[in-house]
C-alpha positions as MATLAB code, in Angstrom:
seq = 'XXXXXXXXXXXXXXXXXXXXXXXXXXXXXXXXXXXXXXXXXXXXXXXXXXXXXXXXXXXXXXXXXXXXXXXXXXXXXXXXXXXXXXXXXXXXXXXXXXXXXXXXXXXXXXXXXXXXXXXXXXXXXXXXXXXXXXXXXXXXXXXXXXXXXXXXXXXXXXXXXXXXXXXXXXXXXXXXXXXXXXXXXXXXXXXXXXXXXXXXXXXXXXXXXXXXXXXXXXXXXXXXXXXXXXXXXXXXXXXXXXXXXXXXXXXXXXXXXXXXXXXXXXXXXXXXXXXXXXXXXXXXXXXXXXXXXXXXXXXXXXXXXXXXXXXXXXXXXXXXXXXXXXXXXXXXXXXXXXXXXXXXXXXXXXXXXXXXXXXXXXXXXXXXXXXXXXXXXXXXXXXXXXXXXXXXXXXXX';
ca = [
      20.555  -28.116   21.190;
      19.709  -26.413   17.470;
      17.196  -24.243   19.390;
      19.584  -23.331   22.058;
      22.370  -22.689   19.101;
      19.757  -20.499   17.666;
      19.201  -18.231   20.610;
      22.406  -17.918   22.680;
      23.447  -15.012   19.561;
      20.732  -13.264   21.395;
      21.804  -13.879   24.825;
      25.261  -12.764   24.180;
      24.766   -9.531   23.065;
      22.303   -9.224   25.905;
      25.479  -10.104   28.368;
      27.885   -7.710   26.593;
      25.449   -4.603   26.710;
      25.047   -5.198   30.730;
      28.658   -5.372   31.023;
      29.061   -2.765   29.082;
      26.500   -0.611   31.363;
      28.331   -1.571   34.035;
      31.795   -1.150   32.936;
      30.683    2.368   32.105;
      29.623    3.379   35.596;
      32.519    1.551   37.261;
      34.582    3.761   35.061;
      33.038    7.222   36.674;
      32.895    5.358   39.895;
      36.816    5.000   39.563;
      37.659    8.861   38.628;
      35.352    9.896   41.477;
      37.296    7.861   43.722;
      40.583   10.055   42.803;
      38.738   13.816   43.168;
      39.226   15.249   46.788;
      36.698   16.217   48.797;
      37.596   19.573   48.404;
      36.446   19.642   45.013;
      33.039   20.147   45.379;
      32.821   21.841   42.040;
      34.057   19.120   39.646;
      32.112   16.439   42.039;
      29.025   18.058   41.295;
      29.745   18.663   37.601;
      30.195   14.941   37.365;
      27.215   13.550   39.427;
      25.076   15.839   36.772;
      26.783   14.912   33.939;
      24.314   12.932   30.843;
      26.469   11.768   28.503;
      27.258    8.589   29.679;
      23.220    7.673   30.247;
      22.491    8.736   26.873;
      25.526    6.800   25.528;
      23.590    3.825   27.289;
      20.059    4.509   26.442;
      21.461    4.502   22.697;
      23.726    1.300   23.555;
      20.890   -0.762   24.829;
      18.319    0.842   21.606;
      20.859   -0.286   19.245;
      21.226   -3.970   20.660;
      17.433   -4.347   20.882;
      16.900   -2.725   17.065;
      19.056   -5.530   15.688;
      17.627   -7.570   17.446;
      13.754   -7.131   16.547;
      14.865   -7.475   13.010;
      16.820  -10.637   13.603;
      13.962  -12.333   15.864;
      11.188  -11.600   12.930;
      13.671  -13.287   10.053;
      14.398  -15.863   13.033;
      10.820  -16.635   12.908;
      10.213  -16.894    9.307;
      12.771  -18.850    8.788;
      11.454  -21.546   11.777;
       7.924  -21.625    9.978;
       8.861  -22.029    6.748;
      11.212  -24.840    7.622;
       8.059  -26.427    9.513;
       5.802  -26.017    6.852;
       7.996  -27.602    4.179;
       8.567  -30.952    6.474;
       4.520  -31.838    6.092;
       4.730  -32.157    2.515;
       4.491  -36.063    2.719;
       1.137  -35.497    4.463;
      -0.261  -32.871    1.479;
       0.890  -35.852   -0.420;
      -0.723  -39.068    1.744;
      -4.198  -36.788    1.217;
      -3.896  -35.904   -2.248;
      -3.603  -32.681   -1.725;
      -1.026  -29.615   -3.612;
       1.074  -27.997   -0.505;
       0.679  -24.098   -1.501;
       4.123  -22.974   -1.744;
       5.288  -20.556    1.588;
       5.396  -17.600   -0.922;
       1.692  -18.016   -2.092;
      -0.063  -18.888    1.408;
      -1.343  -15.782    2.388;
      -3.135  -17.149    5.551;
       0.793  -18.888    6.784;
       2.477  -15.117    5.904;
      -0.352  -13.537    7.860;
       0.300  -15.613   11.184;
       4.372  -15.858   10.773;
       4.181  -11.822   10.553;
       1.466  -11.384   13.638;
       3.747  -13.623   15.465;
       7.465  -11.881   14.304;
       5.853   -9.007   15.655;
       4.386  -10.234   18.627;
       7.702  -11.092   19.306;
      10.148   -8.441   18.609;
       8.095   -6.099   19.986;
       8.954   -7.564   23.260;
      12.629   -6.138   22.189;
      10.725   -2.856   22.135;
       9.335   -3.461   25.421;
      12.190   -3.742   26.929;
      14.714   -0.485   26.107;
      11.348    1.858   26.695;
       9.935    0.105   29.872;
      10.804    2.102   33.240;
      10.526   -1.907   34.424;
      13.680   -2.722   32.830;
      17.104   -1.791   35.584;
      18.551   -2.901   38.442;
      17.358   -3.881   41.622;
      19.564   -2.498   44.649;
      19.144   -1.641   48.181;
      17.083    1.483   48.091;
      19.645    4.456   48.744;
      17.056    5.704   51.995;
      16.236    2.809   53.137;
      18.966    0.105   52.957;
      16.218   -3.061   54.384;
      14.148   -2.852   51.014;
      15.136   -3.755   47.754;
      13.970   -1.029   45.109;
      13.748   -1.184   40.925;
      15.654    1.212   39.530;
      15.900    2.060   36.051;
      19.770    2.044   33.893;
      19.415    5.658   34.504;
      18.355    6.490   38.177;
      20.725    3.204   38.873;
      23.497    5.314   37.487;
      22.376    8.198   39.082;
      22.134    6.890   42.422;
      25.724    5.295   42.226;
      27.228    8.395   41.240;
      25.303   10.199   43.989;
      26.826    7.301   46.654;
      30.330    8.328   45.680;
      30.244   12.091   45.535;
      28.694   11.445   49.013;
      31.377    9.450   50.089;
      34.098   10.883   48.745;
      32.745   14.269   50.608;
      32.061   12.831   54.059;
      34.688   10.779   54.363;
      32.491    8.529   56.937;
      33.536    5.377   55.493;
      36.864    4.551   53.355;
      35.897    4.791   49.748;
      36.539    1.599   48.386;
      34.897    0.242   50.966;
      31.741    1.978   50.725;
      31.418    1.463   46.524;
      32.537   -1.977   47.135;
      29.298   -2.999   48.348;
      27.402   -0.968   45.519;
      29.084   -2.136   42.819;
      28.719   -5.569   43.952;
      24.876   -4.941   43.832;
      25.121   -4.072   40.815;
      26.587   -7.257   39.343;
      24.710   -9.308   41.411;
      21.142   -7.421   40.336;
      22.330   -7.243   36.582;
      19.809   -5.583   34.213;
      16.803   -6.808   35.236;
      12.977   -6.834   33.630;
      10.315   -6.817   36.403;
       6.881   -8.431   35.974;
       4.828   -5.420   37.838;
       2.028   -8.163   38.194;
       3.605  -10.144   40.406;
       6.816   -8.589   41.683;
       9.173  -10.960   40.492;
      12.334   -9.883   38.408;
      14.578  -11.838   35.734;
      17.302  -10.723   34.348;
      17.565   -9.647   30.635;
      19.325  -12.326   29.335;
      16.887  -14.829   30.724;
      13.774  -12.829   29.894;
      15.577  -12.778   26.056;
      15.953  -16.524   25.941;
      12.569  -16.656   27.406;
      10.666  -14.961   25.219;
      12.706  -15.979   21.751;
      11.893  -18.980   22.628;
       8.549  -18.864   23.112;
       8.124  -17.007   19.785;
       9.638  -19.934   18.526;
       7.172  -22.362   20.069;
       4.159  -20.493   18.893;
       4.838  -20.114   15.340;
       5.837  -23.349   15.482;
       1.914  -24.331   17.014;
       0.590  -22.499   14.448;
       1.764  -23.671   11.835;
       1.010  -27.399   12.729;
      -2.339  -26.267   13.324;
      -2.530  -24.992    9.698;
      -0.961  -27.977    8.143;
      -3.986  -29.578   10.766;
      -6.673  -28.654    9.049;
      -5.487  -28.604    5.478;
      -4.730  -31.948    5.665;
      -7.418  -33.401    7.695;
      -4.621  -34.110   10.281;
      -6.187  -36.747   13.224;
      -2.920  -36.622   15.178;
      -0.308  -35.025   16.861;
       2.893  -36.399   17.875;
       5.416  -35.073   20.476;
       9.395  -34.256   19.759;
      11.719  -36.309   22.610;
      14.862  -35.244   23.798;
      17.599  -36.265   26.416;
      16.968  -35.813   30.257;
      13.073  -34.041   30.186;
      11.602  -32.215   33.042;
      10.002  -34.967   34.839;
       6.356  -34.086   34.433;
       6.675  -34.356   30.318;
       9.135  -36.961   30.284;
       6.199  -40.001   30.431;
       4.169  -38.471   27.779;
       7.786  -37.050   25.068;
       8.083  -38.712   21.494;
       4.428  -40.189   22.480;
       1.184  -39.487   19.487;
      -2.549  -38.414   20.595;
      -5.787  -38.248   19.030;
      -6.742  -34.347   18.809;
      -8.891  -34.495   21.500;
      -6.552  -36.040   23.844;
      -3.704  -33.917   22.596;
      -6.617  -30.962   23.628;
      -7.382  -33.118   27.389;
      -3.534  -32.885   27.686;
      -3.326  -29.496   27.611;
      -6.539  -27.885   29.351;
      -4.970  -30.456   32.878;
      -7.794  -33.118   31.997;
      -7.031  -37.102   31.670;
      -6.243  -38.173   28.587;
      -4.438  -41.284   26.626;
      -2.353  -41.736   23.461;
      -2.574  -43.911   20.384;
      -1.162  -46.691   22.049;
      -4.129  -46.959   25.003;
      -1.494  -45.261   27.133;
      -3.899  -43.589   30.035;
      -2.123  -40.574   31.832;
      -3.354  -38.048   34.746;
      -3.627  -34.460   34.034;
      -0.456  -32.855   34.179;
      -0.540  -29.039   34.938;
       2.353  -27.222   32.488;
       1.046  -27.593   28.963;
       3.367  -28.402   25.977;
       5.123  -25.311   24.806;
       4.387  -23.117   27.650;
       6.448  -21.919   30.882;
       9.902  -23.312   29.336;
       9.033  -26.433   28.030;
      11.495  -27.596   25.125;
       9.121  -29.941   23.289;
       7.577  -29.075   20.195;
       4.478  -30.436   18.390;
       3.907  -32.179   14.937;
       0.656  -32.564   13.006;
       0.244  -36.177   11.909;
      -1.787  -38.375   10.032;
      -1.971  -41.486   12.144;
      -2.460  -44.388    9.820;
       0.375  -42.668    7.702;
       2.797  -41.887   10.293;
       5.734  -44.070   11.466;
       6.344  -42.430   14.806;
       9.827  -41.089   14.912;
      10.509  -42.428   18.575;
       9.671  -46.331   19.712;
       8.214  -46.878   23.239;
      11.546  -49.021   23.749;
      14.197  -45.937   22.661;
      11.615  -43.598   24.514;
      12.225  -46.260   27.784;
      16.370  -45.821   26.929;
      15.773  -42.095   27.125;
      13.705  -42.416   31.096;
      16.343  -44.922   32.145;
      19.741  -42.642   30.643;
      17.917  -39.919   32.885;
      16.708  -41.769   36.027;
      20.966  -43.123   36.589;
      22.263  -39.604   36.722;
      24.453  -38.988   39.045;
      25.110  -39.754   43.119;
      27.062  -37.215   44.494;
      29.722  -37.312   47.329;
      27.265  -36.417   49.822;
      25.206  -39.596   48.933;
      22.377  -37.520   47.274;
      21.658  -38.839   43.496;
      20.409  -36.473   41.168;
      18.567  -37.601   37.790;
      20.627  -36.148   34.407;
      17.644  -34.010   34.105;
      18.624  -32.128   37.454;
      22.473  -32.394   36.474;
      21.823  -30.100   33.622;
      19.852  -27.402   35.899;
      23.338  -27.549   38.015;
      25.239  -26.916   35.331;
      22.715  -23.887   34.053;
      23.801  -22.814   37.942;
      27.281  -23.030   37.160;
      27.602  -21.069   34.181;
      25.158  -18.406   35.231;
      27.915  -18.105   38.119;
      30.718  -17.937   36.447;
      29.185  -15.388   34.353;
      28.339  -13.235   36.895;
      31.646  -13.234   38.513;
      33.573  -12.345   35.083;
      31.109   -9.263   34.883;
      32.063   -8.723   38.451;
      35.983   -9.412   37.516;
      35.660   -6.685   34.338;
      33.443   -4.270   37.041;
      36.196   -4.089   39.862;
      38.954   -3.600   37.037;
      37.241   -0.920   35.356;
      36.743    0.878   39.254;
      40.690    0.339   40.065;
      39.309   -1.625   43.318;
      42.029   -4.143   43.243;
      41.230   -6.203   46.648;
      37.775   -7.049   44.597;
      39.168   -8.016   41.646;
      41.088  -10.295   43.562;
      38.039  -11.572   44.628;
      35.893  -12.335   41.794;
      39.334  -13.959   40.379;
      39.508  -16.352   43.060;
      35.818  -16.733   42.792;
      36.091  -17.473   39.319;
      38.865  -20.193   39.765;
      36.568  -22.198   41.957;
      33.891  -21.955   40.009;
      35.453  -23.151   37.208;
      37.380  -25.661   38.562;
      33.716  -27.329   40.285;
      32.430  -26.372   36.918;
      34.682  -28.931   35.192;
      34.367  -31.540   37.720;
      30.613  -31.838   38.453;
      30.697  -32.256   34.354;
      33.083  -34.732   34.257;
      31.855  -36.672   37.276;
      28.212  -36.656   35.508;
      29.386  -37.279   31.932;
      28.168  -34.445   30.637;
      29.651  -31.713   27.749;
      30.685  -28.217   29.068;
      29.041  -25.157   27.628;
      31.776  -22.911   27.555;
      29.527  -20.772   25.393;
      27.344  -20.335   28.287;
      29.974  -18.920   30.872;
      31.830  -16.569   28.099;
      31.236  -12.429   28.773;
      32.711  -10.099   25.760;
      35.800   -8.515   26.498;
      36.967  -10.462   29.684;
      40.389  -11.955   30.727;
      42.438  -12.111   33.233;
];
């Protein structure tokens, strides 16, 4: 949950720049709406007009500047902190812990790996694969990446057209293009394989990964200054199910390295597990590693409170419908949930900003019911609301 503290600052301002995109073409979808089609000069004048793309090109530079110089202290901060907790081993060996401020070779990978990851940040406002992904405006069966600008371009271009032809009612007609655009949110596309996440995610995604790696590094430094032998695994409530046998557990260095190149491998305790395929610290896993000196350690978990942890998760929660999820899969519900009920607010703040009143109507009964099966599936499951994850900057109703 301290992780999840530290990176939801990031998220945020991630969710208030894509309303803010959006609010800003729902605003100039709105004063299109009230032009005639008569006025084919001032239509035109505003389908060409740049201000508002530049204003969001600087908007979403901005964001992403603070945030490359937040991620990098971010980072420090996490290594330092990591490197400090193995002093008892320096100690155990007889070894002097360089301080943070003298280890050259610890500065040299914290600042390779700040970099590594703010320059994601970078990535992301000068990638054409960052944008929304709509119904392409010629062919309305395929789904097409646009970028902020060409997606504000092409909206624009939608309601001049409508607006002129008069073929289909206007609200009607922007309706289901602004809705696109709330559903698509600003997106990052993986050109490798096609698939899309939205910024927020990708954000959370890769700040935490940056988190994970320093912290590997730096274990692996305290490693081999201290002759480490050992590594031991964090444990938290309701794991993914394919890490939840091995959390809190301690391995031998090679079987820590078995674990994580899919081979067999045991732990101190004669513990023999298959290979497992997602390594720790990679493709979302929350557990983090420790460098340990077995015969000096006192493991931080017991195999009885690691037990506790397997049984809390296996009762979950049986819902009406007879099905019985584990906690573990209560918590990706509730991930559901809020990513919902975000989504509609941006949707809520979208239609207000356009003046399309029968939508707004819409995503406010949408968000009512949300919220309201929000609240009970946590009750019913016993678990804490995070009210942080469903709040967008600047909405109410």
């Amino acid at each position: 949950m301290e992780i999840d503290n530290l990176i939801q600052p990031f998220v945020d301002r991630q969710v208030q720049l894509e309303s803010y995109v959006i609010n800003t073409i729902a605003t100039r979808v709105q004063e299109v709406g009230t032009l005639s089609k008569t006025d084919v000069y001032r239509l035109q004048q505003l389908a060409k007009i740049g201000s508002d793309v530049r204003s969001i090109n600087k908007q979403l530079a901005s964001v992403l500047n603070v945030q490359e110089t937040q991620v990098k202290k971010m980072i420090k901060e996490v290594a330092v902190d990591t490197y400090k907790g193995a002093k008892p081993y320096y100690d155990y060996r007889h070894k002097s812990q360089i301080p943070y401020e003298h280890n050259t070779r610890l500065q040299r990978s914290v600042r390779a790996t700040a970099k590594q990851t703010a320059d994601t940040f970078k990535n992301l406002s000068n990638s054409k694969a960052t944008g929304f992904y709509m119904r392409d405006s010629k062919n309305r069966s395929k789904l097409k990446m646009y970028t902020v600008a060409e997606a504000y371009q092409s909206v624009i271009d939608e309601a001049v057209q409508s607006v002129q032809t008069g073929v289909l009612d206007f609200d009607t007609a922007m309706r289901r293009t602004m809705k696109q655009l709330v559903d698509s949110g600003i997106r990052r596309v993986y050109w490798d394989s096609g698939y899309t996440r939205r910024l927020d995610s990708t954000v959370r995604m890769n700040i935490l990964g940056g988190i994970r790696q320093i912290n590997q590094q730096v274990q692996l430094q305290i490693a081999d200054e201290v002759n480490a032998d050992g590594i031991e695994l964090s444990a938290h409530s309701f794991s993914a199910p394919d890490h939840e046998p091995i959390q809190g557990h301690i391995f031998t260095l090679e079987n820590f390295d078995k674990l994580q190149n899919e081979m067999a491998f045991e732990d101190t305790y004669g513990n023999k597990f298959e290979a497992i395929r997602r390594p720790i610290g990679e493709w979302n896993c929350k557990h983090f590693t420790q460098a340990v000196v077995i015969k000096a350690h006192k493991p931080i978990w017991t195999l009885k409170e690691l037990e506790e942890l397997k049984k809390a998760n296996a009762d979950g929660y049986t819902m009406k419908n007879g099905k019985h999820l584990t906690m573990y899969e209560c918590t990706q519900m509730q991930r559901k949930y809020e990513t919902a009920i975000r989504y509609a607010k941006e949707g809520y703040m979208m239609a207000k900003k356009s003046g399309d009143d029968k939508l707004m109507e819409e995503y406010d009964i949408k968000i009512a019911n949300l919220n309201k099966a929000y609240r009970q599936f946590s009750k019913d499951c016993g678990l804490t609301k995070q009210t942080k994850r469903t709040s967008v900057s600047g909405f109410y109703r």
